[in-house]
N, C-alpha and C positions, 0 to 999 in steps of 0.2 A: 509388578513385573512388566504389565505392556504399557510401559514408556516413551509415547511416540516422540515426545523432543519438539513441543511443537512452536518454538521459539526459535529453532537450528531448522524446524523444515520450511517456515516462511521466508527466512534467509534463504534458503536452496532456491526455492519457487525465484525469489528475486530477482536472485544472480543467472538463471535457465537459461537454456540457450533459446527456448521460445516463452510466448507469452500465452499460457494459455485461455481463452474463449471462454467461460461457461457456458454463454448462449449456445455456440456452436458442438452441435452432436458428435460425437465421435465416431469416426466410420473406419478409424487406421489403428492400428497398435503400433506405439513408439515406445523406444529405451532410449536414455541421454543419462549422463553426467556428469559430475566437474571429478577429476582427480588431483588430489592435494601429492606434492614430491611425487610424480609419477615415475616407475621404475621402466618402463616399455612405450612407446608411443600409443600404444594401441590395448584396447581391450576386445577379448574375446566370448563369444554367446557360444553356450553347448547344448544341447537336448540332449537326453543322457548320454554317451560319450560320441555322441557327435556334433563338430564345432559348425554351425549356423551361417552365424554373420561375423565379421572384424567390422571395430568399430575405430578410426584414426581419429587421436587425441587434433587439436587443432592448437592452434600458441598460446591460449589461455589455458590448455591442459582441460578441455571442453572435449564430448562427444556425443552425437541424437543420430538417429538414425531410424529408417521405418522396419517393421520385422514383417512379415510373411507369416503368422502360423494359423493353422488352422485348429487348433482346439486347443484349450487349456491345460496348465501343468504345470511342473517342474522344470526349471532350467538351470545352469549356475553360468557363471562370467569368472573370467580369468583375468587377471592385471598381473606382469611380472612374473611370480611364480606363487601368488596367491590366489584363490576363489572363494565364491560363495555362494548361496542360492537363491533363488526367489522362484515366487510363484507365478506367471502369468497370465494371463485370461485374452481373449481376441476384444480388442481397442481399447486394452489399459494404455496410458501414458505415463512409464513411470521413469523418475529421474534418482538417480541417485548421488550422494556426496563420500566421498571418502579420505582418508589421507594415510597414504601405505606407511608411515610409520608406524599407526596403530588401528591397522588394516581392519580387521571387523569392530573393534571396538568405535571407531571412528562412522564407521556405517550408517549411515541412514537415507531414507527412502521420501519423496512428494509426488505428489500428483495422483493420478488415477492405476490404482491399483498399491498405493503406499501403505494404505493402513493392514493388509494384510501381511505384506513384506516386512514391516518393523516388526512386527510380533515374531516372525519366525525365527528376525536375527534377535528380539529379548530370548526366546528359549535357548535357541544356540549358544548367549553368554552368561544365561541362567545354569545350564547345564553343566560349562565350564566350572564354572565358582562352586556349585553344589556337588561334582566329584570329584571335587578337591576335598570339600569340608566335609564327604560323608565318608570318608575311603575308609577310616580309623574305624567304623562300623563292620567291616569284612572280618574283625578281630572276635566278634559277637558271635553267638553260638548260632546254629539256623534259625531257630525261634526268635529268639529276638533279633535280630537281624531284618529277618521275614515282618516283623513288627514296625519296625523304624519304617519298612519299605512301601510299604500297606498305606501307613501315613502320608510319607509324601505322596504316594498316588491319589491318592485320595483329594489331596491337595491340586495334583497338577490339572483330574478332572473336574474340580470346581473351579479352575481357570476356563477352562474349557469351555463347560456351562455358563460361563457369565458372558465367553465371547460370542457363541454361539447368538445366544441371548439379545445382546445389544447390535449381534451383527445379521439378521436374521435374511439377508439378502444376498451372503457366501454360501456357492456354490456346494454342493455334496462331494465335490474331488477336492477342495481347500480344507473344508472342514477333516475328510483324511487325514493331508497330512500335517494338518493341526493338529491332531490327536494323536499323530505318529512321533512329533517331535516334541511334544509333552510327554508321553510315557513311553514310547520307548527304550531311552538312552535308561530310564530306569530298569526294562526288564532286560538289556543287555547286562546292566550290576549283576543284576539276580543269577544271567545264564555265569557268567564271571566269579560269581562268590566262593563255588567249591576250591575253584584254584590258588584265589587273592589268600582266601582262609587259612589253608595249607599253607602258605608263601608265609604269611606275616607271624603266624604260628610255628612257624618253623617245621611243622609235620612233613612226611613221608606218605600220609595216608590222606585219603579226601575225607573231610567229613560225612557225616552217614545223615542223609539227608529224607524226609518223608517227601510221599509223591505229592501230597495236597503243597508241597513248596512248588511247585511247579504248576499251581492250577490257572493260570493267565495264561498257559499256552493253548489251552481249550479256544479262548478266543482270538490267538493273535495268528498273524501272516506270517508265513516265511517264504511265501513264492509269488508274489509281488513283482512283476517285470516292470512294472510302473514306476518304483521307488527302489530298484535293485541298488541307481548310483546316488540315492540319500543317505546322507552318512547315519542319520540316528537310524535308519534300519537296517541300512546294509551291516554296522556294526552288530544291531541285534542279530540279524540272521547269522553271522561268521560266530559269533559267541556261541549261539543255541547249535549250533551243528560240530563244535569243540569241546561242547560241557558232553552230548550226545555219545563222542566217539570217549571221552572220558570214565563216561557213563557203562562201558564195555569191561572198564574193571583195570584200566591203565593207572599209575601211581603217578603226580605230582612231574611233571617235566621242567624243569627249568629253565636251559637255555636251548638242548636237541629234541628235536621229538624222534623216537625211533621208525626205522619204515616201518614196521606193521602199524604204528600209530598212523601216518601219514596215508599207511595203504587204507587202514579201516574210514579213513576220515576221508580218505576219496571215494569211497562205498555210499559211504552216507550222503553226501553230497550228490551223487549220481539217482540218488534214491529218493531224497528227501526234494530235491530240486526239479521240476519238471522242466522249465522256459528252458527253450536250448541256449538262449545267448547267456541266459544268467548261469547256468551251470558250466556251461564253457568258460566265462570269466572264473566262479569259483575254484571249478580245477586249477586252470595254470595257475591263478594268483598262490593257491594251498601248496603247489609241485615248487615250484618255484621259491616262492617267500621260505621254505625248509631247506631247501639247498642251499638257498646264500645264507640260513640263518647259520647251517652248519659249519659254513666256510671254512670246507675239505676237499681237498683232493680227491678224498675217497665219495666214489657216489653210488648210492645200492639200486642196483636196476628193476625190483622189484615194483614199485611204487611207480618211477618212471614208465614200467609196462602197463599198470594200471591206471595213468592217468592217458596212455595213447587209446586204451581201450574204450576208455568213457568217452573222451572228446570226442567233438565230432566237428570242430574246428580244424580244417588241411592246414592253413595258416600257422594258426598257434602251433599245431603239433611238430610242422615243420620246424617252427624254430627249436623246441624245446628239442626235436631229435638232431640238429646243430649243434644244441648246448651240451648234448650226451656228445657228439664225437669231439667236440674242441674240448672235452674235458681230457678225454686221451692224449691228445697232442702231448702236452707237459705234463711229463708224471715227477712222484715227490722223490725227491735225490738224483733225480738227472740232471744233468749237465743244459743251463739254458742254452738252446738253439741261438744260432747268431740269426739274426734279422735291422732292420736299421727301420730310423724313427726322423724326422725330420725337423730340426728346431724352427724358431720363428724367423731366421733369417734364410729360411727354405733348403736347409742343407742338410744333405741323408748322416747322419751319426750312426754310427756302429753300434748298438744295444752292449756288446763285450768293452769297447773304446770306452764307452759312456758310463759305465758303473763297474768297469775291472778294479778290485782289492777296495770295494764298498760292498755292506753291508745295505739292499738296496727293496724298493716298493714299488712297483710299478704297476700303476693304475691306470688301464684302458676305460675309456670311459666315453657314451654319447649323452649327448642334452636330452634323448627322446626319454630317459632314463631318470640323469642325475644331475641339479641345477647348479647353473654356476654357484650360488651363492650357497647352497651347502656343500659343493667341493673347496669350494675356497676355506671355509669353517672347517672342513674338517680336515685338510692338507697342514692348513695353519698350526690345528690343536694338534695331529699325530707328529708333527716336526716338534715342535716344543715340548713336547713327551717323551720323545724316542730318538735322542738326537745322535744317535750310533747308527739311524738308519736315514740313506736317501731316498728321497719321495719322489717319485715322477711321475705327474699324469701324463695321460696320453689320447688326444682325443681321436677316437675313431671312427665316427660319422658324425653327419648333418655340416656345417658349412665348415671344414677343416682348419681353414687358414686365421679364421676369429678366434684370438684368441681372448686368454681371462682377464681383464686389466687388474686387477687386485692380486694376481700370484704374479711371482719376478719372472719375468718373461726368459730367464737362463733356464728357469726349471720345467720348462712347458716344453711338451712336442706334439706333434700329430703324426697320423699314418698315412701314408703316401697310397695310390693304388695298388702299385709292386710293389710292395711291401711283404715280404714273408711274415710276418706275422697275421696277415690279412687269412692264412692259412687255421689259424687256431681261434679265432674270432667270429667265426661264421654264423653265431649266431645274433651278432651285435650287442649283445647284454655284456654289462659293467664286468669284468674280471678286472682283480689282485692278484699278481704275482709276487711273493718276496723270494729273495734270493742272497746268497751270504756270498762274501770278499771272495770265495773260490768259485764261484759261479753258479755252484748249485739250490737248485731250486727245494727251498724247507717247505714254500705250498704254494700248489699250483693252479689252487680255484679258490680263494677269498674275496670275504663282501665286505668293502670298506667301511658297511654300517653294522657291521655285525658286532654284538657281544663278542659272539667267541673268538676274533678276531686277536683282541687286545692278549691271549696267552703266546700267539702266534708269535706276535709284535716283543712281547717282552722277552723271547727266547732268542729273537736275532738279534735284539741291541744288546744282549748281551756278549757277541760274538764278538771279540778280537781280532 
């Protein structure tokens, strides 16, 4: 499994943008490296979700630069609308290689602080592969299941110990989350299983599970402010706090969850979560992620009340009680309000003008949100599916006038300042409107990622 590549990282070293010294001590901590088809000029450094340093590509698609940190950790880097993470320590020099075609797989790390960094990206593509090929397992009764899982752990800590072992000079914060990205991702299965089980089995009911299935939670973390933005734990925490509120005697959800589910799963999370920043993420992410999943019109204020009560984010709550009044604006069977929208040859179009006797989609949308290159994928795919209906994005913050080169520049607009629709938008979060040939609005608050979205879609193309 830890496969350093060490034929691909003397070539790295080679080609660097410096030469490194051994004689010479290290008193600085550096990042550099080359990007293969770069998508962005520039890459970006975060400490958990705050960005650091930019780092501009140079004509060879090269980047080094010195960093500033004062203790060791967790970081990730951004290229285009990809990341990934590494560990850093004060005066590693580490260089990386990549090629965004085959973005982490392509990945690899040299120099000072390299050999802990490839390890992390082996687990992360070890991870991949292995829940893929264990999924067909969730079909297994708890015992055996619990058996199969037992195993691989077992396994993943004798990786562990062998690095541990040979590496007896990593720190006691690497070793962590060395042990975090070996077994975690396994006991997020675990928190995961009652639901996959039910799904794949087709049931109604969760499997009736003994407490000893659950005995690794004796020794694991779920309040960690240190690795909240790692994904093999953050994904275990989100899991263990879903199987929790499931655990309450809720049946099997599939694509809604109901507000009591949503309200009890914000209970828990206020309860089980002490760091305020990490809980504050939780909430919105939980309040949030169910509303677009429901992609309704209809919003129950229940839940929305008790995620104002827990936060204690002004920020956050501010937006989400925006996203409660711009739901009002348009309600379902009203007549859409005129407002104008501005194509790319800067000119106000009438919203009624522009989709009068179409059956029509119109998607407000900012970068801070949703990336060009999954709007374009998925503008693409819902046209060629649903060709009774017109698509129109519409971008409504961050630099207006860019637009997407890959969508036909007829079908793009942005919002103007005076723009009446600036009126129902106020919270800047993505909204879908669809609307039929007579004008009226079938739904007034859709997430163009949503499952439940596609019943929505297939009821207005079929409209004459």
């Amino acid at each position: 499994m830890f496969t350093y590549l060490k034929n691909i990282l003397f070539l790295i070293v080679s080609i660097s943008l410096i030469n490194c010294k051994s004689e010479t001590k290290e008193t600085h901590t550096y990042f550099g490296g080359k990007i293969i088809h770069p998508k962005s000029d520039h890459v970006i450094l975060y400490s958990m979700d705050q960005a650091i340093d930019t780092f501009y590509l140079d004509e060879n698609n090269n980047f080094f630069g010195e960093l500033k940190i004062a203790s060791e950790g967790l970081f990730y880097f951004t290229h285009g609308y990809e990341n990934q993470y590494m560990y850093l320590q004060p005066n590693d020099s580490l260089l990386l290689r990549l090629n965004t075609w085959d973005f982490d797989e392509s990945l690899v790390f040299a120099g000072k602080g390299a050999d802990r960094n490839n390890v992390l990206i082996d687990c992360f593509l070890e991870e991949e592969k292995e829940s893929n090929s264990t999924y067909e397992f969730n079909k297994l009764d708890p015992k055996k299941f619990k058996e199969k899982f037992d195993s691989l752990l077992k396994d993943k800590l004798f990786l562990y110990d062998e690095y541990v072992k040979t590496h007896p000079e990593e720190s006691n914060g690497y070793r962590k989350v060395l042990k975090v990205a070996l077994t975690y991702p396994l006991y997020a299965r675990l928190e995961k299983y009652p639901m996959i089980h039910a799904k794949l089995m087709e049931s109604d009911k969760l499997p009736e599970i003994d407490n000893s299935f659950y005995d690794y939670r004796k020794t694991v973390e779920i309040d960690d402010d240190s690795l909240i933005y790692y994904p093999p734990y953050s994904k275990y925490v989100r899991n263990h706090l879903y199987n929790e509120t499931y655990s309450l005697g809720y049946p099997p959800m599939k694509r809604n969850y109901s507000a009591n589910f949503t309200s009890d799963l914000l209970t828990i999370i206020n309860k089980k979560i002490s760091h305020e920043d990490t809980k504050n993420a939780f909430l919105k992410q939980t309040i949030l992620s169910h509303f677009f999943n429901k992609s309704s019109c209809n919003l129950n204020q229940i839940p929305f009340d008790k995620y104002l009560k827990f936060s204690t984010d002004e920020e956050d709550k501010k937006q989400v009680e925006n996203l409660i009044e711009d739901t009002k604006y348009i309600l379902l069977n009203s007549k859409l309000p005129e407002f104008t929208i501005n194509d790319y040859l800067y000119t106000p179009r009438s919203i009624h003008e522009l989709i009068g006797g179409k059956n029509a989609f119109l998607f407000f949308w900012s970068p801070e949100y949703v990336s060009e290159s999954y709007l374009v994928s998925r503008i693409n795919f819902l046209s060629n599916t649903y060709q009774n209906i017109t698509f129109i994005p519409i971008k409504i913050d961050g630099v207006k006038t860019e637009r997407i080169e890959k969508l036909d520049i007829k079908n793009q607009f942005y919002l103007a300042d005076d723009s009446k629709a600036n009126d129902f938008l106020t919270s800047k979060m993505p909204r879908s409107i669809l609307v039929n040939k007579q004008g009226k609005v079938m739904n007034g608050y859709a997430s163009i990622s949503s499952p439940n979205l596609d019943e929505y879609l297939e009821n207005l193309n079929k409209l004459k």
